[in-house]
C-alpha positions as CSV (number, residue, x, y, z in Angstrom):
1,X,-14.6,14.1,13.5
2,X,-14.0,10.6,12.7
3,X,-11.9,8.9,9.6
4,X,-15.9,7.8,8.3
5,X,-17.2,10.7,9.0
6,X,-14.0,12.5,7.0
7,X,-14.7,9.8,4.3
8,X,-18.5,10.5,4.1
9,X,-17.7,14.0,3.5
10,X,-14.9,13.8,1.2
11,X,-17.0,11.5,-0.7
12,X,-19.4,14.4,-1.1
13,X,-17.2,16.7,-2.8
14,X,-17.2,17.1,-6.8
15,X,-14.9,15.0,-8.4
16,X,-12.2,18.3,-9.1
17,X,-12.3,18.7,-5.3
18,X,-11.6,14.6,-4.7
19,X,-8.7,15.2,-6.8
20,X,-7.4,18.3,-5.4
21,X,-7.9,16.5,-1.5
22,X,-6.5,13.2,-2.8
23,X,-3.1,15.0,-4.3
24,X,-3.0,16.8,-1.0
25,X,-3.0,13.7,0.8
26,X,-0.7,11.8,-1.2
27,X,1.9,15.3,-0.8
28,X,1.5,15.4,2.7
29,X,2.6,11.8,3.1
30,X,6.9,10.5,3.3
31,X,8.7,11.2,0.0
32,X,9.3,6.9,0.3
33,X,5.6,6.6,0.2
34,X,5.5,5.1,-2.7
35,X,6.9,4.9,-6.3
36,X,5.8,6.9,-9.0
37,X,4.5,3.8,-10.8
38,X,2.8,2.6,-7.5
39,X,1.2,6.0,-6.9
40,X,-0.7,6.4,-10.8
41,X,-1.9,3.1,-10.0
42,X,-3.5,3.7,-7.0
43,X,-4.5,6.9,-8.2
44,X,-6.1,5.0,-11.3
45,X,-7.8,2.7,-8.9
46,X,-9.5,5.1,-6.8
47,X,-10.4,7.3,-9.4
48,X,-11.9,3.8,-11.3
49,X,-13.9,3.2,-7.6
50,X,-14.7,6.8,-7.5
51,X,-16.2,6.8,-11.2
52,X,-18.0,3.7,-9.4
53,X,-19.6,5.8,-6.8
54,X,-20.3,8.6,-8.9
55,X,-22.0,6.1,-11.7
56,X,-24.4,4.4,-8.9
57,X,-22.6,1.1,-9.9
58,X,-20.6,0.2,-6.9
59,X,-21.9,-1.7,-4.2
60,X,-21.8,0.0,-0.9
61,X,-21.8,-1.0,2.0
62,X,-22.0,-0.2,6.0
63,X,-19.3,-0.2,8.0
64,X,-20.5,-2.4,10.5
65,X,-21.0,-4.8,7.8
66,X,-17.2,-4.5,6.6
């Protein structure tokens, strides 16, 4: 399974589940990661895109476009 195809899926998921995988994520990765302050606001941000997504507001678009 591909990253995109991991994405697709995730993206999928009810928004209780992106949190739970996201939270996962950011655990699995080095404790130097990131600062607590860094990691609320990239939390904030994705759960701002997310919202986004979920509202039919963001612009999508292919990866082969990216």
């Amino acid at each position: 399974m591909t990253t995109r195809e991991i994405l697709e899926a995730a993206l999928n998921l009810d928004p209780a589940e992106r949190w739970q995988l996201i939270e996962e994520l950011a655990a699995s990765l080095p404790s130097d990661f990131a600062s607590p302050e860094i990691e609320q606001s990239w939390l904030t941000e994705i759960d701002r895109r997310s919202n986004e997504i979920d509202a039919g507001t963001a612009e999508l678009l292919v990866w082969t476009e990216v």
